[in-house]
N, C-alpha and C positions, 0 to 999 in steps of 0.2 A: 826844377831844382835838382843837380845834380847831389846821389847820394853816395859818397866816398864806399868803394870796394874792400869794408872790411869786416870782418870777423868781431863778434864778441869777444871782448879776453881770456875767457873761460873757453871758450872756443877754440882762440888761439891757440892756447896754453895747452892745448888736449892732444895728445896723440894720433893721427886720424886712422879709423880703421881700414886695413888690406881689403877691395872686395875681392878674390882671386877669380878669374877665368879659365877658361880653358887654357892650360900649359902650352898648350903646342904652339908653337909660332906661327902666322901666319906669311907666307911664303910673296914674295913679290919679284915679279919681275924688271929687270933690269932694260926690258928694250919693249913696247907697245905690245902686249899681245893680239891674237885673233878676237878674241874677246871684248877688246877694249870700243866703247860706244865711239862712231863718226865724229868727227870733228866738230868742233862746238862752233856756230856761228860768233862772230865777234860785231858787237858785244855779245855775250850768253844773258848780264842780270841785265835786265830790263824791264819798265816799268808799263803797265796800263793805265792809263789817269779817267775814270768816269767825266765823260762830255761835260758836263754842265759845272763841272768844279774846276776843272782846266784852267778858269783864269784866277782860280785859287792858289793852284801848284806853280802855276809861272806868271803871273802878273799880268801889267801892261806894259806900253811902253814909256810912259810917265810915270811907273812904279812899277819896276821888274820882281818878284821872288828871289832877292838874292842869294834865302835860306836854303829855296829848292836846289838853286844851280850850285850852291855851294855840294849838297851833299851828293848831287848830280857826276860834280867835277871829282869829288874823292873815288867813288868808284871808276871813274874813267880813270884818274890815276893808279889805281890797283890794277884793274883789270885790260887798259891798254887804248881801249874805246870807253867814251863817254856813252851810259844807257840810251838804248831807242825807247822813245814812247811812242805807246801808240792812244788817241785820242778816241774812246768810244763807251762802251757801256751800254747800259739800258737805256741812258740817259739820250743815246743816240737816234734810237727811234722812235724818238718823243720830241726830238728839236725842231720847230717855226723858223722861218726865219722872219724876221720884222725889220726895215729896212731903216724904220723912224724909231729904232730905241733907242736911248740915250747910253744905255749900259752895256755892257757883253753880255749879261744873261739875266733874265726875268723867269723866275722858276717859282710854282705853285706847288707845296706838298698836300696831297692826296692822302691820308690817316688811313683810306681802307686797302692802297696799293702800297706806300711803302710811308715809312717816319723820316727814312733815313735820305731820299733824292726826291726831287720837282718829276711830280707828273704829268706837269702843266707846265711847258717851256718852250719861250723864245731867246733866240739869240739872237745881236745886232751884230752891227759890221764890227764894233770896236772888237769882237769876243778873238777876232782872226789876228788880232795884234799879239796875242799870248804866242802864238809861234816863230814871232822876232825876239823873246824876251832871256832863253836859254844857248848861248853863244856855242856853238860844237854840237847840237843833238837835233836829230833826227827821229821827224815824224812820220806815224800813220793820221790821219784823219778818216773821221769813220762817219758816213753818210747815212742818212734816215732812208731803211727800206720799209719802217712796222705801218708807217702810215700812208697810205697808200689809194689817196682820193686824188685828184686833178689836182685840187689847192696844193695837195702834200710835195705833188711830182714839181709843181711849178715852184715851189718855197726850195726845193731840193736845188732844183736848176738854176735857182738865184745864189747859191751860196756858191758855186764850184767857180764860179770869174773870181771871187773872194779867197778860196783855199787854195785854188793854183799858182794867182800870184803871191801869196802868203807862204808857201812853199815851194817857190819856182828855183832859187836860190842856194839848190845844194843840200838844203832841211828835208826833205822828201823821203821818208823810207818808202812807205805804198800807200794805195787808197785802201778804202775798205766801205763793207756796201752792204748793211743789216749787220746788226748783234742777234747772236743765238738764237736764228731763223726755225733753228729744232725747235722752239717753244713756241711760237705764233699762237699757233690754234689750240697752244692748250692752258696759254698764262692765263692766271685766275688775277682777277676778276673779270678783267678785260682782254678776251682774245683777239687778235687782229690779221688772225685767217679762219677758215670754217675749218671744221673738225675735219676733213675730208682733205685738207689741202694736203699734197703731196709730194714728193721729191721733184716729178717732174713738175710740179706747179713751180717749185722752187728756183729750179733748175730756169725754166722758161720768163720769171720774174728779175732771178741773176743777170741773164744774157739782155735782157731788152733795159733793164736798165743802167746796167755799166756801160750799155753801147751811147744809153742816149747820154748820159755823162759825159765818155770821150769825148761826141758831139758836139757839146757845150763848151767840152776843154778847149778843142779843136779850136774855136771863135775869139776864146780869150787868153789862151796859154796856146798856142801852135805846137810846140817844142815839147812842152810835157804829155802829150796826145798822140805822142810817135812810137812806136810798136813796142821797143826798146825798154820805155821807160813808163809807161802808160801800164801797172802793174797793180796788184790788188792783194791783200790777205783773205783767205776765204777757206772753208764756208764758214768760219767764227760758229762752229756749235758751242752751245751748252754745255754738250758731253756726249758720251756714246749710249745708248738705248733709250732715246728720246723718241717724240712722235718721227723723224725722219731719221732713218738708214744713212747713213756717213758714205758707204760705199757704193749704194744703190745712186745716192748724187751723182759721185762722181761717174758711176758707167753712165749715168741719165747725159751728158754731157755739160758737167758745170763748168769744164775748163775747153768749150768747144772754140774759143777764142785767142786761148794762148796767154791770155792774161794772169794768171796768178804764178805771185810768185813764192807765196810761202803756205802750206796748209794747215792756217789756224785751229786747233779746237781748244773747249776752255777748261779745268776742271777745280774743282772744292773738293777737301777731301772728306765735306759732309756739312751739316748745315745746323748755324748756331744752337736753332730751337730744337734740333732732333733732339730725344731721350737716349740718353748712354753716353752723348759727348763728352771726354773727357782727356785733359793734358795725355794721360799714362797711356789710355785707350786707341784715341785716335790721332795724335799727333808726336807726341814722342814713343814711336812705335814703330820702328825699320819694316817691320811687317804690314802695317796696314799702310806707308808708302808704297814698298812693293806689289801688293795685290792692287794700288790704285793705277798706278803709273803701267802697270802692265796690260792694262786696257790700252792703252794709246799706243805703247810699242807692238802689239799683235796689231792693231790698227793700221798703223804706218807700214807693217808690212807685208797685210793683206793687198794695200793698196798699190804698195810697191811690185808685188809678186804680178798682179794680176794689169803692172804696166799702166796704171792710171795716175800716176800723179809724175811722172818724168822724172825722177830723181827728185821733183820738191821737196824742200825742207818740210820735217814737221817740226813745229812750235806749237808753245801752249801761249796764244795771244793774250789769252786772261786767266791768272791763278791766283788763291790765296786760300790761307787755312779751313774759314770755313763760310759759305755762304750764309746771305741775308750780312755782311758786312762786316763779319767776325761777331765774337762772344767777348764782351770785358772778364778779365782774368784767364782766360784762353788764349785768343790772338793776341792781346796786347805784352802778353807777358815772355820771360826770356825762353820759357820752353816752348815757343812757337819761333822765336830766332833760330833755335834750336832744329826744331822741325823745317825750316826753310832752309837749311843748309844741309842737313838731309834730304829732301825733299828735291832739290836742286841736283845737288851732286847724282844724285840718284838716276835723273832725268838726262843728266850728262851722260849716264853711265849706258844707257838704254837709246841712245841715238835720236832723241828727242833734243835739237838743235838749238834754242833758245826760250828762257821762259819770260813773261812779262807776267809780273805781280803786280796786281789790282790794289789801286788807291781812289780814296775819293773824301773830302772835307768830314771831319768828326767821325770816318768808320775803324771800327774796332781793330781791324789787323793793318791797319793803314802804316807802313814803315816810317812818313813823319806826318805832322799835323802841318802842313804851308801856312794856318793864318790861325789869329786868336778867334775862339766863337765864345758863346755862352756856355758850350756844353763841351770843349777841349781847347786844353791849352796849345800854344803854337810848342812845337818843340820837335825830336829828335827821338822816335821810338821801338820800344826792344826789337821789332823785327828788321830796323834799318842795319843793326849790325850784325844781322844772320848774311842780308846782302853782300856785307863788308868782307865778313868771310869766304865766302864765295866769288867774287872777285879778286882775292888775292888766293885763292888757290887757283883759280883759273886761268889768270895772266897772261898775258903772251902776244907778243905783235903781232900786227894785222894780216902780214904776211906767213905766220907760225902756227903749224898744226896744233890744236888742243883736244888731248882725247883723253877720256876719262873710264877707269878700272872700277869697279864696285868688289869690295874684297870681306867676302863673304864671313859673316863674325857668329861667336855661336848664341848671342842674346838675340832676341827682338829691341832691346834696349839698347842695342850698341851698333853702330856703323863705322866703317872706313871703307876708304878712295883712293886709289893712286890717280894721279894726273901725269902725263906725261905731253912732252911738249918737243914737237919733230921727234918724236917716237923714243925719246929717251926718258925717263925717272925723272919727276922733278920735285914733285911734293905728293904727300900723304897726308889726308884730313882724318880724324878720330873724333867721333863722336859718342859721347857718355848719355844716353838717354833715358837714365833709371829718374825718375823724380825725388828732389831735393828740396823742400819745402824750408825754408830757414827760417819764416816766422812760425815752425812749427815744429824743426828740431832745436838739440845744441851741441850735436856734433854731424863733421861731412864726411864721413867717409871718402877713400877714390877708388878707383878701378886700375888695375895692371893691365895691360895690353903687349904683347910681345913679335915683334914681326923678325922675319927671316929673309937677307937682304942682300944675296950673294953678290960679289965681285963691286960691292960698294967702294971707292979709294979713300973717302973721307972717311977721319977719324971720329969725327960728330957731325951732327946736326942742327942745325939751329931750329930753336920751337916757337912758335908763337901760340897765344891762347885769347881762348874766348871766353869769358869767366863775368860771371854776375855773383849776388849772394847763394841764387839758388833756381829754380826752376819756375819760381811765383815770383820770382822779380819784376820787376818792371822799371826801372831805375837802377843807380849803378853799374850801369854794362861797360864792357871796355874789349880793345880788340887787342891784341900785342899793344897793352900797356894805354892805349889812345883811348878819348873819348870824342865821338863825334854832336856833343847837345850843345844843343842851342845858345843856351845863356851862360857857354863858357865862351866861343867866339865864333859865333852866329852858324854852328854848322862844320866849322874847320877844324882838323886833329889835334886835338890838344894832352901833351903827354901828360899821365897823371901819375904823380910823385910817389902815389901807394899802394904801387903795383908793381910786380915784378915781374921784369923784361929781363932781355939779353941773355936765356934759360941754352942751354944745348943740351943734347943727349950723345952718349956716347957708344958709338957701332963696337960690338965686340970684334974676336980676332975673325968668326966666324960668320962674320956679318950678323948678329944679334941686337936687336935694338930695344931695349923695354922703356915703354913711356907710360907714367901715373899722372890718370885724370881722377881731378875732383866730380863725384855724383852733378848728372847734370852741369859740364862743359864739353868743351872742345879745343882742338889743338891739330896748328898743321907741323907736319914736320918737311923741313927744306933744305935739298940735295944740292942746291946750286943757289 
């Protein structure tokens, strides 16, 4: 049920208070600086869909996910490309294949491994038709390396005549070959390497089994088996200070083949059940983005410096608020939209190329629900429109450089971005992230923000805004004015009447711009 974006009367009717910031403007450049993070891969938002839910988020072919491709196709609309998914998860080295199932997936949940996915899982032939069912998007598929018996290898070998032809057709982003191999020997309950196992173990399991893959391919796909195209994401860690070294891999020879073509790793920026977790704490908090995200940027360019990954892209193949599937009232809520468009922009900023945010049936930070269950409704949710955001700052055709500014603010609670596009000024994102509880105020204060914007021609700006009740929302969200839920028209933008669009701001003589955010939103501002 959609909840109309408004104020109490008393609310309304109320003056709101000035929060003042620091006076001094902050200073923007007119042309890309040296500073500004590498070109964003196109797409940048993109998605990860957990294995086993896959034919949840896109269907069959006798009943496609119209929900999914719809919200699919909006951000392809904003941001220029339609999102890559990529298809993997835990769930991926835990997948059978069973050649006589009548269904795509038969998944048993296990109480003392997880509540939330099948630890027991087979998938049939039909499961491979969900990748005809999303018109324009492009896949990874992610192959079982955690099991790793004869049965396993040979169940592995049976599905790739199924994947390649299912993705021979143009849908292909890359293969992919184990989830978060950093954990093996040390996931609890069940490990499924010895405590002992090593980089080089890793490294020498990578290489002999992508090879026999190819091989496979080679028999049944010819064409996708060729040097060219025949590519992988890898090494899909976890994270960084796990049982395997990131770096030590790659000197061990992970990429002795030539085959990857993007270097995944994954990260949470902490995990549901930790003690301390909290909206103000850990997610709407510029600062504890920054000290997360800066692990993987010294990463990318340790690896860089010391000439091991060829110029590869870094991506985060799997990210989301917080592990074990998010927290209700946490991820689900609009200060975690909030935090992903932070979070994001952030990751733009630091030359970190593409991120893919983690989904999977009934989990907590999941951007929308694909199907009705017992325990969540089908629908449209708060972190879908942090995405929204972020793809319309990003924007830009396939052929157009996008490079993004991080523009230093003096809260932890506050961020902004320039984005520039072929190296000129195009938009600026602001984000408010002091916590705004509305079922627990009755007035919202905003925040001032002042930038300094020499040799701008235009007399204004156009604004768009990201606006809920409050930071414990989870309903009513809207992007410039839109809503993207479900049960207004299955997913597609539907203006809402009581909200106020078509806002500008006005540049002074001296290129001065001040833009007022209500506590807890967002807002881009746009040069062109």
């Amino acid at each position: 049920m959609f909840v109309p974006l408004l104020l109490s009367a008393a609310v309304a009717a109320a003056v709101p208070t000035v929060i003042e910031r620091d006076s001094s403007p902050v200073s923007v450049n007119q042309d890309a600086p040296d500073t500004a993070g590498a070109a964003i891969l196109h797409p940048f938002v993109s998605f990860s869909i957990e294995l086993a839910f896959f034919p949840d988020y896109a269907g069959n072919l006798s009943k496609p996910n119209k929900f999914s491709n719809q919200l699919l196709d909006n951000l392809g609309d904003l941001q220029g490309v339609k999102p890559y998914l990529r298809v993997g998860g835990n769930t991926q080295d835990l997948a059978l294949y069973d050649p006589t199932l009548k269904t795509s997936v038969n998944g048993t949940v296990v109480p003392t491994v997880s509540e939330d996915y099948p630890y027991i899982l087979y998938i049939g032939p039909s499961f491979f038709e969900s990748y005809s069912t999303l018109p324009g998007t492009k896949f990874s598929h992610g192959f079982n390396m955690g099991k790793n018996t004869t049965a396993a290898k040979e169940s592995l070998l049976a599905t790739v005549p199924l994947a390649c032809k299912a993705l021979k057709d143009g849908n292909l982003m890359h293969w992919e070959f184990g989830n978060e191999p950093d954990l093996f020997s040390t996931t609890t309950p069940y490990p499924v390497r010895p405590a002992d196992w090593s980089e080089q173990d890793y490294v020498d399991n990578w290489l002999s089994g992508t090879e026999m893959i190819k091989r496979k391919m080679a028999k049944s796909c010819p064409g996708m088996a060729l040097d060219d195209i025949y590519k992988f994401i890898a090494p899909s860690f976890a994270g960084i200070g796990n049982s395997l070294d990131p770096v030590k891999t790659w000197e061990d020879g992970l990429d002795s083949d030539k085959d990857i073509a993007l270097n995944s790793v994954h990260n949470y920026m902490g995990g549901a059940d930790q003690p301390g977790v909290t909206l103000q704490r850990t997610l709407m908090n510029h600062t504890a983005v920054v000290n997360v995200v800066a692990k993987h940027a010294n990463l990318s360019h340790v690896l860089s410096e010391k000439g091991l990954t060829r110029e590869i892209p870094y991506i985060l193949g799997e990210m989301n608020s917080l592990y074990h599937q998010g927290k209700p009232g946490l991820s689900n809520s609009f200060g975690a939209a909030l935090w992903g468009v932070d979070f994001n922009l952030y990751c733009a900023s630091q030359s970190i190329r593409r991120t893919h945010m983690h989904q999977g049936t009934d989990y907590r930070y999941a951007s929308w629900q694909p199907v009705q269950t017992s325990k969540t409704t089908i629908g449209t949710k708060a972190p879908y429109y942090g995405n929204i955001m972020v793809a319309a700052m990003l924007r830009g055709e396939t052929d157009s450089t996008v490079q993004v500014v991080n523009l230093p603010m003096p809260s932890e609670t506050d961020a902004a971005y320039a984005a520039y596009v072929d190296g000129k000024l195009t938009r600026i994102a602001v984000i408010n992230m002091q916590e705004f509880n509305y079922t627990a105020a009755e007035s919202r204060p905003s925040a001032k923000y002042s930038f300094h914007l020499p040799d701008v021609p235009a007399a204004s700006l156009s604004l768009q805004r990201l606006m809920a009740n409050g930071s414990d929302a989870i309903t009513g969200i809207s992007w410039d004015g839109w809503s993207y839920n479900y049960e207004l028209k299955g997913g597609a933008p539907v203006r809402m009447r009581n909200v106020t669009i078509g806002e500008t701001v006005s540049v002074g003589s001296k290129g001065q711009v001040e833009l007022g955010l209500p506590l807890s939103s967002a807002a881009i501002l746009n040069f062109i």
